[in-house]
C-alpha positions in Angstrom: -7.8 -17.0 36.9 -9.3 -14.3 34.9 -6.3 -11.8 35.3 -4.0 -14.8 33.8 -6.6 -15.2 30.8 -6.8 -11.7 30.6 -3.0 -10.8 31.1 -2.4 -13.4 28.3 -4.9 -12.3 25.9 -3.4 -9.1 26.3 0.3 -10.3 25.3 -0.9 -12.2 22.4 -2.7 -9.4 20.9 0.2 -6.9 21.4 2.2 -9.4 20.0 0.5 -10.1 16.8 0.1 -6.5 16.4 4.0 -6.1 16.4 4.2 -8.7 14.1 1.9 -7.5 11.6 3.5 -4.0 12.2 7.0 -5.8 11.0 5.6 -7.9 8.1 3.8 -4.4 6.6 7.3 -2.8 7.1 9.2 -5.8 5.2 7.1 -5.5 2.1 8.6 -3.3 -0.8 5.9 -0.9 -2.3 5.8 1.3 -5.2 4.1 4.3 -5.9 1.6 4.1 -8.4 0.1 7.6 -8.7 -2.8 9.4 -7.1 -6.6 8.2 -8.4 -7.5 11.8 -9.5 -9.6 12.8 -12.4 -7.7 16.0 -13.0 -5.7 15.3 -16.2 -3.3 18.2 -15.6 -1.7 17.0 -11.9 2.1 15.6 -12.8 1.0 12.7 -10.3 -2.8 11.5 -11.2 -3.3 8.3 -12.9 -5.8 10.3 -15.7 -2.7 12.4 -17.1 -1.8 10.6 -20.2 1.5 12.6 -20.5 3.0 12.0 -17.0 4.6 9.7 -15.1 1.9 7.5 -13.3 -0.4 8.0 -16.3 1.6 7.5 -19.3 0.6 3.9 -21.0 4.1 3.2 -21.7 5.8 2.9 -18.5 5.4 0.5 -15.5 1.6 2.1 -14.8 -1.5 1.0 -14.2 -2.2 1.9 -17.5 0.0 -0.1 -19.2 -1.5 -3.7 -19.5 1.8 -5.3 -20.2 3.2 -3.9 -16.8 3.4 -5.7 -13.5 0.8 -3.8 -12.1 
């Protein structure tokens, strides 16, 4: 009896790990820029003239963007 219990607890939790494996892989993310303090790196959040920092675009800066 416990080798059923424990042979079933086993396929459950492989299971729900493959499904949460699949759902994280459905999901569309975007790149939103690395939480840095440098201002001069093309990618940090701080750099007001590039691409993840400018307050224009669709940043976190931006507070009429999406994000």
């Amino acid at each position: 009896m416990k080798r059923i219990l424990a042979f079933l607890l086993v396929i459950f939790l492989g299971l729900g790990f493959l499904l949460a494996q699949t759902a994280n892989k459905s999901k569309n993310y975007k790149y939103l820029g690395k939480l840095s303090a440098n201002q001069y790196d093309p990618e940090s959040v701080n750099n007001k003239f590039g691409q993840y920092g400018n307050p224009y675009g669709e940043t976190i800066n931006n507070p009429f963007s999406k994000f």
